[in-house]
N, C-alpha and C positions, 0 to 999 in steps of 0.2 A: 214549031207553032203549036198551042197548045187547042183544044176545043173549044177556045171560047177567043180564038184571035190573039192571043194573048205570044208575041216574038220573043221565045228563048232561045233562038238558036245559038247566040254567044255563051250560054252557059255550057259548062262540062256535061257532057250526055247523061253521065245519074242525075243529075238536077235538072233533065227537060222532061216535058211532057205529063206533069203532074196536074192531077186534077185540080188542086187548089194550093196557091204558092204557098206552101205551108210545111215548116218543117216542126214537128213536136223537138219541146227542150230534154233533154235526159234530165230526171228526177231521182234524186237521192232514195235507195229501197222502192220508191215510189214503181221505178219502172223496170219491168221483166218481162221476160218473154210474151205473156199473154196480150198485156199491155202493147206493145213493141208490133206485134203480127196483125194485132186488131190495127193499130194506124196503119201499117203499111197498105194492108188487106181494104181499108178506106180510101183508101190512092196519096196520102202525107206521107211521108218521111216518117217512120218510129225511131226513137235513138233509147239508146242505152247507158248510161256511164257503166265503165266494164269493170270497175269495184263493187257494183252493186252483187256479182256473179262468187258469191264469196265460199269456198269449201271449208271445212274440218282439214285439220291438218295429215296428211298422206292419204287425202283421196282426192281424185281426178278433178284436176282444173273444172269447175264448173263453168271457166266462162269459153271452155272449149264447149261442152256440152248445149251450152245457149246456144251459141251459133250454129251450132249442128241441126237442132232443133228450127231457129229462125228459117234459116238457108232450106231446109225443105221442106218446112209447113209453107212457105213461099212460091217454092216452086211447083206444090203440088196445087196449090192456087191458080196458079199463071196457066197453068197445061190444062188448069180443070176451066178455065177464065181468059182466055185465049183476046177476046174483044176489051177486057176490064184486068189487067194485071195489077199485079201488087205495085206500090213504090217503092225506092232502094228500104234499107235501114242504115241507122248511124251507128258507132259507137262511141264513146266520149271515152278520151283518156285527160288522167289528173296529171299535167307532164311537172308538177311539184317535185322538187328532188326527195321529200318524205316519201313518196311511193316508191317503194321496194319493188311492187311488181310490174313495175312499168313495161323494164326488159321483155319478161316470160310475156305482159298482156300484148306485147307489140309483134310478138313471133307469131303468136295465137291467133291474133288478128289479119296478120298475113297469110298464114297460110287458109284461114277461110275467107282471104279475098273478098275481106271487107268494103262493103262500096264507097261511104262516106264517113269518116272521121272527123268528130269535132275535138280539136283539143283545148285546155283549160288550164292556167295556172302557168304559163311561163310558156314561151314560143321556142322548140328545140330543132336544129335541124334534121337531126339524125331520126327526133320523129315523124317530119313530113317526109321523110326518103324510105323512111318504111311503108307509110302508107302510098308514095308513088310509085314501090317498088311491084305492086299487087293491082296496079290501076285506081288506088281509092282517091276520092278529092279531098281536101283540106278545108276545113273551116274553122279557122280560131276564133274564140270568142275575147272581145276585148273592149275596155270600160270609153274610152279616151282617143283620140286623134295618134298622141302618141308611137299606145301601143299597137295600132294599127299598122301603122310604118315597119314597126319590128317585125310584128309577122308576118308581112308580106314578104321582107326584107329576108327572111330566113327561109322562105319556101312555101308560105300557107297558099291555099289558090282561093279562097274566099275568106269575110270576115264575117262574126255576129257580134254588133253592135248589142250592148245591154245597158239598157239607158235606164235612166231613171223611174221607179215603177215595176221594175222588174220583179222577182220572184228570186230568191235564195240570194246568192254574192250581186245584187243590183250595182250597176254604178250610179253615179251623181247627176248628171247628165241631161239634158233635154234631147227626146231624140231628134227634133229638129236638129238642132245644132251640130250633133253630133254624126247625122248622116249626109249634112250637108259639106263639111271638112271632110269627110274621108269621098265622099264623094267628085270632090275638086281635085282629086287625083287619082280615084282607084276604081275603073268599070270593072270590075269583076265582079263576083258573085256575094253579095251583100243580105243580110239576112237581120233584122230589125228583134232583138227582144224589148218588153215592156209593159206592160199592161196590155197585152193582145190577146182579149178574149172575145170576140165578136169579129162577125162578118166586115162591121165596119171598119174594127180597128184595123185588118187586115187589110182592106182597101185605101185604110189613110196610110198605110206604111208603105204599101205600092206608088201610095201616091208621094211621098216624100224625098221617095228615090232609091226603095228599098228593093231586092227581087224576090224577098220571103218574109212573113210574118215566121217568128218564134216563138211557138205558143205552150207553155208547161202548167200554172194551175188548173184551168179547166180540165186536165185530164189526169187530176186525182182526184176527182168527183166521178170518176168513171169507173161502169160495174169491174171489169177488166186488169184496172189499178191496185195493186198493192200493197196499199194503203187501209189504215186501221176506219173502221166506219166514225169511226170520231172524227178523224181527219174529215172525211169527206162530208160529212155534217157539218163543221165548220165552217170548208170554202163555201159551201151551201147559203150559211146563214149567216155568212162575212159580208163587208165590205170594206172600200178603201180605206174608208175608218179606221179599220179593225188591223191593220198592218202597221206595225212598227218597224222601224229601221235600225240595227245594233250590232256592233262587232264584238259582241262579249261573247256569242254562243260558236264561233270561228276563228276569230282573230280579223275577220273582215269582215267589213260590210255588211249586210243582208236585211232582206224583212223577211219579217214573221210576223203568224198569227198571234195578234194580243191576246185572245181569251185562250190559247196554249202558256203563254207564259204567265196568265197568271193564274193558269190549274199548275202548274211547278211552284205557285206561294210566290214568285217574286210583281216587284211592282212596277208594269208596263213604262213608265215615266221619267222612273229612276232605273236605272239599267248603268252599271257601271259600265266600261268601255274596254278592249282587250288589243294588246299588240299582236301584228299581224307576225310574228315570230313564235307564237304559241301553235299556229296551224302543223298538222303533222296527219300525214296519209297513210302512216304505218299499217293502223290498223283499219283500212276503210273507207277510214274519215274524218276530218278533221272535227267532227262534232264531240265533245266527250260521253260516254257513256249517261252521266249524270242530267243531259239535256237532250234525249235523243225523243222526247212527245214535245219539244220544241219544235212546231210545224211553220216552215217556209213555205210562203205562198207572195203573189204580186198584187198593185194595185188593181187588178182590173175584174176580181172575182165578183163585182157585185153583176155582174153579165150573167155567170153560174149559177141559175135557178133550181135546178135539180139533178142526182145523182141519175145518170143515163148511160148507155154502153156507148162504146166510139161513137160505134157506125150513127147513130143519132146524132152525136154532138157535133162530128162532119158535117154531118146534110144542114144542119143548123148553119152552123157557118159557112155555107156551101151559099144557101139559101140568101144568107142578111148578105154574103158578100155581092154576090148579083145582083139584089136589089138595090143596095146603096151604087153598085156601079153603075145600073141604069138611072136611076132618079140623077145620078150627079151627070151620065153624059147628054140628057133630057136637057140641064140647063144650058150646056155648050152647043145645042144643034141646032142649025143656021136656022 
């Protein structure tokens, strides 16, 4: 049971007791360690994609080094914060067969007994038995009803829905639609991407039947993030307008910011189209070198007013989420 009445006790124990149903999406470069501790340290879920943790060649796995770093800025946290502990953290693996380091990041990840894994890009078993071989939980992210089925059907122990509106690889989708199919057969641990940048919207995803908002542009507007001040000036001064949808700069899917793609010269409108067979994780990511100020963000930045550190844009949405839950249980009382 959470502080505000709120029954998780069917959830896997990483996933109770959080301050605000909220897990942060892993952000391409976007998201590292600083980024990652500040969420946790706000009481959400920080996550990671474990490509972003990239070395020089013959020197030490950096994405050993992250986790060394996360795991006891964390815990020097919790022992110093005893009444307000951190949340778990994520880490996001690409299970694309282009990822070469899949193997080495699944050992790495085991042996620091990682809490929650989200994976992406094709549902494997042999990678949810890694992470249950460490006690982590599973959550695959996935566009359709589908493939919802598959990863269940392979081992995942939750899903994230990426509906329409989303940010980076979106699906097509209404989340309606699409939480209410998977929800006609799957009570587990259910997690809503989409335009979820406000208190509100996290309240409308609870209410649709979701047990998390997942939430990724708002927190590359944040001091914390990664991300080049351009970027963050943008989500700033975007809206839903300003997001096109195009599978040229992947091979799939995705929005991005228009006034990025048309500081690269091309024309937001025209946008030629790419087969999802050019994607390749070799080197990181499937992005090529040539479009890497090609900046992915979702519909829902027009919410993101200003560049601010986590801990602010929590209380914010901490804030709107409450109030939209009282005004709405205000019209249901007898």
């Amino acid at each position: 049971m959470t502080k505000w009445g709120r029954d998780d006790s069917r959830l896997p124990k990483a996933l109770r007791g959080l301050r605000l149903p909220l897990v942060a999406a892993p952000l391409f470069i976007v998201s590292a360690p600083d980024l990652v501790i500040a969420q946790c340290k706000a009481g959400i879920v920080g996550a990671f994609p474990a490509l972003n943790a990239r070395e020089a060649d013959g020197e030490h796995p950096l994405l050993d080094t992250w986790l060394t770093r996360i795991n006891e800025e964390l815990d020097r946290h919790n022992q110093a914060n005893p009444d307000r502990p951190a949340a778990p953290f994520a880490v996001n693996q690409i299970v694309h067969r282009s990822n070469g380091r899949l193997d080495r990041d699944l050992e790495i990840c085991v042996r620091h007994k990682v809490p929650v894994w989200i994976t992406s890009l094709g549902a494997r078993v042999e990678v949810n038995e890694a992470a249950h071989s460490c006690g982590g939980v599973v959550l695959h992210d996935i566009i359709n009803n589908t493939f919802a089925r598959k990863a269940i059907d392979k081992g995942a122990d939750g899903l994230i829905a990426v509906a329409a509106g989303a940010g980076g690889h979106a699906g097509p989708q209404s989340p309606f639609a699409l939480i209410r199919e998977i929800r006609d057969w799957f009570d587990g641990p259910l997690l809503l991407s989409g335009a979820i940048a406000s208190g509100e919207a996290l309240l409308a995803a609870r209410a649709v039947g979701a047990d998390f908002g997942y939430m990724g542009s708002p927190f590359i507007a944040t001091r914390e993030a990664n991300a080049q001040s351009g970027y963050k000036d943008m989500i700033v001064s975007s809206g839903a307008e300003d997001i096109v949808t195009s599978s040229l700069f992947t091979g799939v899917s995705g929005n991005y910011l228009k006034p990025s793609i048309m500081a690269a010269g091309m024309d937001p409108e025209n946008l030629p189209s790419a087969d999802a067979s050019s994607m390749n994780f070799s080197s990181g990511s499937s992005k090529p070198k040539a479009w890497k100020e090609i900046w992915g963000a979702g519909q829902g930045i027009g919410a993101v007013r200003e560049v601010a550190d986590v801990a602010s844009l929590v209380n914010r949405i901490e804030k709107e989420y409450l109030h939209a839950g009282a005004s709405l249980a205000a019209e249901f009382a007898p």
